[in-house]
SEFIVO-676278 format. One record per residue: residue number from 0; residue in one letter; chain; x negated, y, z of N, C-alpha, C, O in turn. Coordinates in nm, 2 decimals. Each point is the difference from the previous one (the first is absolute). Layout:
# SEFIVO-676278
REC, NUM, a, A, X, Y, Z, X, Y, Z, X, Y, Z, X, Y, Z
...
//
This chain:
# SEFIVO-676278
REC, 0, x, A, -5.19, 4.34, 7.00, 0.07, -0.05, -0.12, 0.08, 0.11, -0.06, 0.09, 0.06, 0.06
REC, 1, x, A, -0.12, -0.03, -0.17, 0.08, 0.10, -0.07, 0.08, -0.06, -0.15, -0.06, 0.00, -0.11
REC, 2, x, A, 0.17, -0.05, 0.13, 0.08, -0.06, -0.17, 0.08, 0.05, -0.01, 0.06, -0.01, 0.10
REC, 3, x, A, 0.02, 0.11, -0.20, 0.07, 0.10, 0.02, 0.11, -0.12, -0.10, 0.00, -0.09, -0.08
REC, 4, x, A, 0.10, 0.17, 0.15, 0.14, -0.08, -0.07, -0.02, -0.04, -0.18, -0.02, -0.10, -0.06
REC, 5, x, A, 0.04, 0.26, 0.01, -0.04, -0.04, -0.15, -0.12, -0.08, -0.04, 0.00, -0.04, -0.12
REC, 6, x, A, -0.11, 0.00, 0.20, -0.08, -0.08, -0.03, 0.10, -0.10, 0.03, 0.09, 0.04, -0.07
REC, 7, x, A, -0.06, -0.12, 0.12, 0.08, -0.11, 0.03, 0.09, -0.02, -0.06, 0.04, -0.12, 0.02
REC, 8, x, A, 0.04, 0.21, -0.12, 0.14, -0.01, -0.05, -0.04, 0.01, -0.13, 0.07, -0.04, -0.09
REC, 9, x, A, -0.24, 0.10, 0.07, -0.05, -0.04, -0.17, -0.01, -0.19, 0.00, 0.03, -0.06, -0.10
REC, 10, x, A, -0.08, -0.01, 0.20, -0.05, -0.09, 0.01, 0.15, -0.12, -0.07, 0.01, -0.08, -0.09
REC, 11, x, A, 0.07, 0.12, 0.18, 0.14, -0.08, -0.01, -0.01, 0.03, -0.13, -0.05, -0.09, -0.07
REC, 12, x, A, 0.10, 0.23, -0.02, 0.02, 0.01, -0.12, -0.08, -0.05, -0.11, 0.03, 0.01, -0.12
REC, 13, x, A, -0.12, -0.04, 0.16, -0.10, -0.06, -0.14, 0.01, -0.20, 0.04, -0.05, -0.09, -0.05
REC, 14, x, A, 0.13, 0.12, 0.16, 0.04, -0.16, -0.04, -0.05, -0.10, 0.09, 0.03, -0.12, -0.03
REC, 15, x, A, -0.10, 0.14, 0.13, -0.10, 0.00, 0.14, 0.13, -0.09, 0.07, 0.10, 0.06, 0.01
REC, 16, x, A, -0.11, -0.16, 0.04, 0.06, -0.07, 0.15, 0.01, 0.04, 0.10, -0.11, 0.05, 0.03
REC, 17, x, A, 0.18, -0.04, 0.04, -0.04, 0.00, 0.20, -0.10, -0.05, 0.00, -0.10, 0.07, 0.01
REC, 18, x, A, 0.07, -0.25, -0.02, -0.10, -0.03, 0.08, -0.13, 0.02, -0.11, -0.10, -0.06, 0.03
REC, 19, x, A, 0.11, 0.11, -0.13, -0.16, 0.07, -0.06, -0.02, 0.11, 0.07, -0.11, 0.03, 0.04
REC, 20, x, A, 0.23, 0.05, -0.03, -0.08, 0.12, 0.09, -0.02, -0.06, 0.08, -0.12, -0.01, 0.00
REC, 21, x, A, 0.15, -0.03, 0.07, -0.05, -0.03, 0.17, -0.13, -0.11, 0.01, -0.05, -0.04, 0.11
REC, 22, x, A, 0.01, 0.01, -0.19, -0.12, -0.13, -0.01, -0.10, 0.15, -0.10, -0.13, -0.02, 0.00
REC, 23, x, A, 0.16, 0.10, -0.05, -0.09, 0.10, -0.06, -0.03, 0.11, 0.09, -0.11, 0.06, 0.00
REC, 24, x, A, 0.20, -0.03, 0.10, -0.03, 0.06, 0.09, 0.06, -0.01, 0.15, 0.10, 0.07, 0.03
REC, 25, x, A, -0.19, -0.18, 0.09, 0.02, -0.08, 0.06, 0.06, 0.09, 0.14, 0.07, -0.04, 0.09
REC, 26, x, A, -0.12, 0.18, -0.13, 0.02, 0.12, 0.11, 0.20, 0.01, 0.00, 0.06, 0.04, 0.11
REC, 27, x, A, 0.02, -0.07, -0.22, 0.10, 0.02, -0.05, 0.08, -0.09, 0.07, -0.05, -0.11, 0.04
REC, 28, x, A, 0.22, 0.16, 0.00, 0.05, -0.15, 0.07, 0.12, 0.00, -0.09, 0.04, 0.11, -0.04
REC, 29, x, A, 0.03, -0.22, 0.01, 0.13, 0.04, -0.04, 0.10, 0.10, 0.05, 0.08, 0.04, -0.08
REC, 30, x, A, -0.07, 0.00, 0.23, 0.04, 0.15, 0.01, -0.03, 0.11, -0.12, 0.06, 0.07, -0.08
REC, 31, x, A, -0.15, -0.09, 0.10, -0.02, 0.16, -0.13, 0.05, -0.03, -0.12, 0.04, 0.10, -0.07
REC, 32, x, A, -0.04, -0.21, 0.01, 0.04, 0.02, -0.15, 0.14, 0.00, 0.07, 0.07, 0.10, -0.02
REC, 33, x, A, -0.02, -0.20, 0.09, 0.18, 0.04, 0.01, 0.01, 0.20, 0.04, 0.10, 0.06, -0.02
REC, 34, x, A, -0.20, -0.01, 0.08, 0.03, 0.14, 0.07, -0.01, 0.10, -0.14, 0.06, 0.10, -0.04
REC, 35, x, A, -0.13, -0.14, -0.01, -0.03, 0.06, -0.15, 0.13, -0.01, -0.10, 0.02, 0.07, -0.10
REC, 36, x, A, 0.05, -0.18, 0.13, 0.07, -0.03, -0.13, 0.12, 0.11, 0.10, 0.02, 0.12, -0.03
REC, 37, x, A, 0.04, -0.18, 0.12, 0.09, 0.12, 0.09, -0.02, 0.14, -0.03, 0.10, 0.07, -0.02
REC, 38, x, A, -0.24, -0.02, 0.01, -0.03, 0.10, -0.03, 0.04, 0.08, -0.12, 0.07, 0.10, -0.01
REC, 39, x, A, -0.15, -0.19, -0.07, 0.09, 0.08, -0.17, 0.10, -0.02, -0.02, 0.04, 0.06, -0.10
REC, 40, x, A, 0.08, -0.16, 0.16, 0.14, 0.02, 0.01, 0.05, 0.11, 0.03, 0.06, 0.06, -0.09
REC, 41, x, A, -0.11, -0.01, 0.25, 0.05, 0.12, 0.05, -0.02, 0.13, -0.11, 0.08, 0.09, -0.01
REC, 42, x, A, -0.20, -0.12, -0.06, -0.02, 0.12, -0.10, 0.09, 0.02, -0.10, 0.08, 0.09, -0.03
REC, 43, x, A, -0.11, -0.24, -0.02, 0.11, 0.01, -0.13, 0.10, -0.01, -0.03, 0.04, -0.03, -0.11
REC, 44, x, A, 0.07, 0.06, 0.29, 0.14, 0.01, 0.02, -0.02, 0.21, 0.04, 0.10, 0.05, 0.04
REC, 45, x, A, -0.20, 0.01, -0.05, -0.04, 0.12, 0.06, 0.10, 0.09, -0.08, 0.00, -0.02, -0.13
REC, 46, x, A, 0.09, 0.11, 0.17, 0.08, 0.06, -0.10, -0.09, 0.10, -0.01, 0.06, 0.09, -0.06
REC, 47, x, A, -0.19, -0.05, 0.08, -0.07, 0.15, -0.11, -0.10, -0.09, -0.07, -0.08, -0.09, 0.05
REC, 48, x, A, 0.12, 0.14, -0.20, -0.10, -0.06, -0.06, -0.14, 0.10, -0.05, 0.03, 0.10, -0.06
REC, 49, x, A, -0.15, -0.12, 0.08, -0.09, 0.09, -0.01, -0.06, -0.07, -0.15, 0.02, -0.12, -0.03
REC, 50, x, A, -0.09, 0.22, -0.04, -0.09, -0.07, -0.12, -0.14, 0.02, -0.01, -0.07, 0.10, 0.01
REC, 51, x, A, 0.06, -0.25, -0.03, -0.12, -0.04, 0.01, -0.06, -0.04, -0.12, 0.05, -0.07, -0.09
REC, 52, x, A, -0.18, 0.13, 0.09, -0.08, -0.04, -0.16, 0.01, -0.17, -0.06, 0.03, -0.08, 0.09
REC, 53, x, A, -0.05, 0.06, -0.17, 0.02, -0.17, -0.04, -0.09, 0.00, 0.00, -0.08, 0.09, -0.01
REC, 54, x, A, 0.05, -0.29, 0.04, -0.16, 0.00, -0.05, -0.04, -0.01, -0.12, 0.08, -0.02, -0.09
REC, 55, x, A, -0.21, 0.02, 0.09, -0.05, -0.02, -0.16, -0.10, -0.06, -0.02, -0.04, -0.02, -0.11
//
């Protein structure tokens, strides 16, 4: 199983449920979306800020 965080944190952001992800992808437990959301906390409390291209 390979779902990389940003896959999972586009999902939340376009408006996606817990339990849609997890009924869309049954490999998924609610651990991970809670470990994912912990995650981009830790980042975007990160005091170096790097830049990154926007999307387009």
């Amino acid at each position: 199983m390979r779902f990389t965080v940003a896959q999972l944190l586009e999902l939340l952001a376009a408006g996606m449920t817990d339990q849609e992800i997890l009924e869309d992808y049954p490999y998924l437990e609610e651990a991970d979306i809670q470990a994912t959301l912990l995650y981009a906390a830790h980042i975007a409390n990160a005091r170096t800020i790097i830049n990154l291209p926007l999307a387009s």
